[in-house]
C-alpha positions as a printed NumPy array, in Angstrom:
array([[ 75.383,   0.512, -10.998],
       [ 74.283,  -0.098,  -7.566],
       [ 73.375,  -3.123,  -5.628],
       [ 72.307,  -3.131,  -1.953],
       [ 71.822,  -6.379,   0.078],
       [ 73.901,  -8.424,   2.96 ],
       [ 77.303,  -9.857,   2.628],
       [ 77.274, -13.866,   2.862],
       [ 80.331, -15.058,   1.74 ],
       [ 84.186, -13.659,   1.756],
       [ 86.393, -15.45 ,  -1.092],
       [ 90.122, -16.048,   0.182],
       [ 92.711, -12.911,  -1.305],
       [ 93.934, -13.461,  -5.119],
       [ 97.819, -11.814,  -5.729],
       [ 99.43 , -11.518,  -8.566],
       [101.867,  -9.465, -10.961],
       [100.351,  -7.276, -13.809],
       [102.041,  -6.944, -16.936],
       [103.326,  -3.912, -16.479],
       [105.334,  -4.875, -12.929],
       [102.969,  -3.86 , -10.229],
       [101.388,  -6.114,  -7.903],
       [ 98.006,  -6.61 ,  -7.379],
       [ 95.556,  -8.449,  -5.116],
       [ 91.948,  -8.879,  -5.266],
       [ 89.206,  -9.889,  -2.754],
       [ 85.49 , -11.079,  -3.47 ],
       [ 82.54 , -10.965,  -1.572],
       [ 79.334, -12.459,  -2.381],
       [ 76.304, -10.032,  -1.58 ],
       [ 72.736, -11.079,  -1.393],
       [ 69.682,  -8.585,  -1.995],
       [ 67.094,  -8.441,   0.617],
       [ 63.993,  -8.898,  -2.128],
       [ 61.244, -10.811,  -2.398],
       [ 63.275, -12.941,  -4.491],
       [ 66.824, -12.747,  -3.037],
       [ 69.543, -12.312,  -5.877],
       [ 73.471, -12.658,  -5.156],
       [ 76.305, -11.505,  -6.899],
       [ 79.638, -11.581,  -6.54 ],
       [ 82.019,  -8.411,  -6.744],
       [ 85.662,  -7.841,  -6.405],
       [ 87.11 ,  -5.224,  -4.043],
       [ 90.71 ,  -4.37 ,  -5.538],
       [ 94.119,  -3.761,  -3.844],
       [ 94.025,  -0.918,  -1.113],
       [ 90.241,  -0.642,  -1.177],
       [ 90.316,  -3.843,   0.595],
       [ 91.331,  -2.596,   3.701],
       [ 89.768,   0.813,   3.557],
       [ 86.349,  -0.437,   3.097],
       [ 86.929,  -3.429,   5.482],
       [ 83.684,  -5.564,   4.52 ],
       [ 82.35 ,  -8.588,   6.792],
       [ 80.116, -11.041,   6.82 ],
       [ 76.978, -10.425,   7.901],
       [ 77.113,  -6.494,   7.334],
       [ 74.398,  -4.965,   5.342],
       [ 76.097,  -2.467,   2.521],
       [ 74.745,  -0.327,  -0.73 ],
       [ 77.718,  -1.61 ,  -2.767],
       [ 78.209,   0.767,  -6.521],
       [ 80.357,  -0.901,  -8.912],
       [ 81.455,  -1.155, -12.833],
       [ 80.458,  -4.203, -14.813],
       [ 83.616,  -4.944, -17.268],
       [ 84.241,  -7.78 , -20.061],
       [ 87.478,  -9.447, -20.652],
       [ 88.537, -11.947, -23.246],
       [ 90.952, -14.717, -22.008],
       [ 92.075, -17.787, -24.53 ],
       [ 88.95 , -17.538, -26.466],
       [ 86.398, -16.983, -23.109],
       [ 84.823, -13.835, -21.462],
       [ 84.774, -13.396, -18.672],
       [ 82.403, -10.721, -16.304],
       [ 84.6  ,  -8.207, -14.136],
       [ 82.263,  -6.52 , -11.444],
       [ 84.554,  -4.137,  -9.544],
       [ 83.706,  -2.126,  -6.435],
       [ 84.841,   1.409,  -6.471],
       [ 82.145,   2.376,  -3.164],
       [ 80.46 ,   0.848,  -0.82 ],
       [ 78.569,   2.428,   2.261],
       [ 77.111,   0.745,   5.08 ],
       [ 73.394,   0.582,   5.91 ],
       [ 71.679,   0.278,   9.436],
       [ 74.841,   1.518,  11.416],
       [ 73.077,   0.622,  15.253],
       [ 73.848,   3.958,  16.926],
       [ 75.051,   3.515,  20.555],
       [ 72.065,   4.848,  21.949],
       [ 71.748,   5.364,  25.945],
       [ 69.607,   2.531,  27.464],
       [ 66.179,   4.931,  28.739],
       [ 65.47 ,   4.305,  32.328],
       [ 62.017,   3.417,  33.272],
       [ 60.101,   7.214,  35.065],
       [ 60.337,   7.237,  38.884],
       [ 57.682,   9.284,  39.821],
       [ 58.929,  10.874,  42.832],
       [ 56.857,  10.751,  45.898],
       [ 54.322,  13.296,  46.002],
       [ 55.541,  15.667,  49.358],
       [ 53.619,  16.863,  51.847],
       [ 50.506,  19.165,  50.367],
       [ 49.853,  20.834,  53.432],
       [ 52.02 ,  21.498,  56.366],
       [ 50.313,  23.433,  59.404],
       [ 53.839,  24.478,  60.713],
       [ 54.452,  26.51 ,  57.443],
       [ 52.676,  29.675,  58.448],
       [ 51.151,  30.247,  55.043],
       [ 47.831,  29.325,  53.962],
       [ 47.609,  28.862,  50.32 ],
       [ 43.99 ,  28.902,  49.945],
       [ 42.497,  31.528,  47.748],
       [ 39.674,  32.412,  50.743]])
């Protein structure tokens, strides 16, 4: 699945230990769609994706992502998960254009040249 929208909120780093010894840490962003009717959603970014896709606030991202279900002491719970996320609108350094100078037009006709550039 694929959501695209701006990032508005960064959620503080989650660590823990998984059951099988490894550590873990989680981050969550909360993105908001740029529709008529704005929609947000909040998706988790896990371990060294964190860093690699380093999201902010305020950056505009198409963000694809699994939707999981997990069953803790007799609740579910929703799991969206980030596996890519690409950012939109990169501004492009462009070079600032310069207004035209028009050069000053030079002399048309100089009687010192010797030539006469008239066709008669």
């Amino acid at each position: 699945m694929e959501i695209s929208g701006t990032i508005i909120a960064t959620l503080p780093v989650q660590s823990g230990m998984g059951r099988n010894g490894t550590e873990w840490k989680k981050q969550e962003y909360v993105i908001q769609t740029n529709d008529q009717y704005p929609k947000k959603c909040c998706f988790g970014v896990w371990n060294g994706n964190i860093d690699a896709f380093g999201i902010q606030v305020g950056q505009d991202l198409d963000v694809s992502f699994n939707v999981d279900c997990r069953e803790w002491n007799g609740k579910w719970f929703n799991d969206v998960r980030a596996y890519k996320v690409v950012q939109r609108n990169v501004a492009q350094s462009a070079p600032v254009s310069q207004p035209l100078q028009q050069s000053a037009p030079t002399e048309l006709f100089n009687p010192n040249d010797g030539k006469d550039d008239l066709p008669f």
